[in-house]
N, C-alpha and C positions, 0 to 999 in steps of 0.2 A: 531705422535700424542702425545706420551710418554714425549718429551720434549716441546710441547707447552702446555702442560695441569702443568707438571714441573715447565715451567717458570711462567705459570698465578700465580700457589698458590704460588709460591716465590714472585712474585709480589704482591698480595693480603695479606699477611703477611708483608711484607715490608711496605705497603700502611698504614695498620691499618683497621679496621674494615669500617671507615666512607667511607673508596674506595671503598666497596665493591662491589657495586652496579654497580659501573663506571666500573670497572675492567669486572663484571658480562656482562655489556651491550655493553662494545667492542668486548669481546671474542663472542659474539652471531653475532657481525656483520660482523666476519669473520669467521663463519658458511655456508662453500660452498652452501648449500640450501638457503639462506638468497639470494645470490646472483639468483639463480635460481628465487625462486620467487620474487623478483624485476625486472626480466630481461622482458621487454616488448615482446622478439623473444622467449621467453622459457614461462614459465610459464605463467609469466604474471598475478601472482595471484592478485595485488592489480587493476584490471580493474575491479572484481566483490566484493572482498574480503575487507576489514578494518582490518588494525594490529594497535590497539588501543594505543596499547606499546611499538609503534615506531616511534617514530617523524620522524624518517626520511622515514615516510611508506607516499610519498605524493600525492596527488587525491587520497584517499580510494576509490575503491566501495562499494555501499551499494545495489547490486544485490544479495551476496551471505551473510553468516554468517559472523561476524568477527572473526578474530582469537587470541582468547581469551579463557583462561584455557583451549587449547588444550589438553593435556594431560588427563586433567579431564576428555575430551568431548569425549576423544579416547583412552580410559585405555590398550585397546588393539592394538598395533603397525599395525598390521598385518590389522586390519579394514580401518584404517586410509588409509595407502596403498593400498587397494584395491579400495578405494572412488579415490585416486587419479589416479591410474591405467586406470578403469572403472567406473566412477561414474554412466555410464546409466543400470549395475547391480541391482544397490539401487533404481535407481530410472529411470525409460526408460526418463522420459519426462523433465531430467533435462538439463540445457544449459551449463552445464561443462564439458570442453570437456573430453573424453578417453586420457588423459596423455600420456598412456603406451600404448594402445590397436590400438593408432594410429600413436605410433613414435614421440611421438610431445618432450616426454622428454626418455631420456635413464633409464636405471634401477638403474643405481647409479643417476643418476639426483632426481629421484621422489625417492630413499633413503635420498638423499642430505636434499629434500623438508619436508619429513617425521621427519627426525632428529629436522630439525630448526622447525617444525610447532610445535612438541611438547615442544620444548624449550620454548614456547610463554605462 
């Protein structure tokens, strides 16, 4: 991770300030959780979910929350993670499923998911 976080900011200095963004929103898109929750067999967040912040997030759901100012919404890592884990903790009666509780995603998968959702 040392030298691709290395290569970005040597890239981003190289680019100039007006890349930054572009620079900012490839290195998100090769964020292993990115990949999780796009994946239709895994996750599968965008069947309920909207990522308002990525064009390439296509058929949003609008069942769930979008995922927007994560980090804001989940200042605490550890909550976030437990909503994906077990979301019927927070709430019995909701329709998303147990992540973790059911196997559906591994532990490093729903960290994967954790990382990239607050990068959002």
């Amino acid at each position: 991770m040392q030298n691709k976080s290395t290569f970005l900011l040597a890239l981003i200095i190289g680019l100039g300030i007006s890349s930054v963004a572009v620079a900012v929103e490839a290195a998100k898109e090769q964020l292993p959780g990115r990949v999780v929750v796009f994946d239709k067999s895994k996750g599968n967040c965008l069947a309920c979910h909207a990522i308002p912040n990525d064009p390439k997030a296509e058929s949003p759901g609008n069942i769930a929350p979008p995922f927007i100012m994560m980090k804001d919404r989940y200042p605490d890592r550890a909550k976030l993670r437990a909503q994906i884990w077990d979301s019927t903790q927070a709430n019995p009666k909701t329709s998303m499923p147990p992540f973790g509780k059911h196997r559906i995603l591994t532990e490093q998968e729903i960290d994967q998911v954790v990382d990239y959702i607050q990068s959002l």
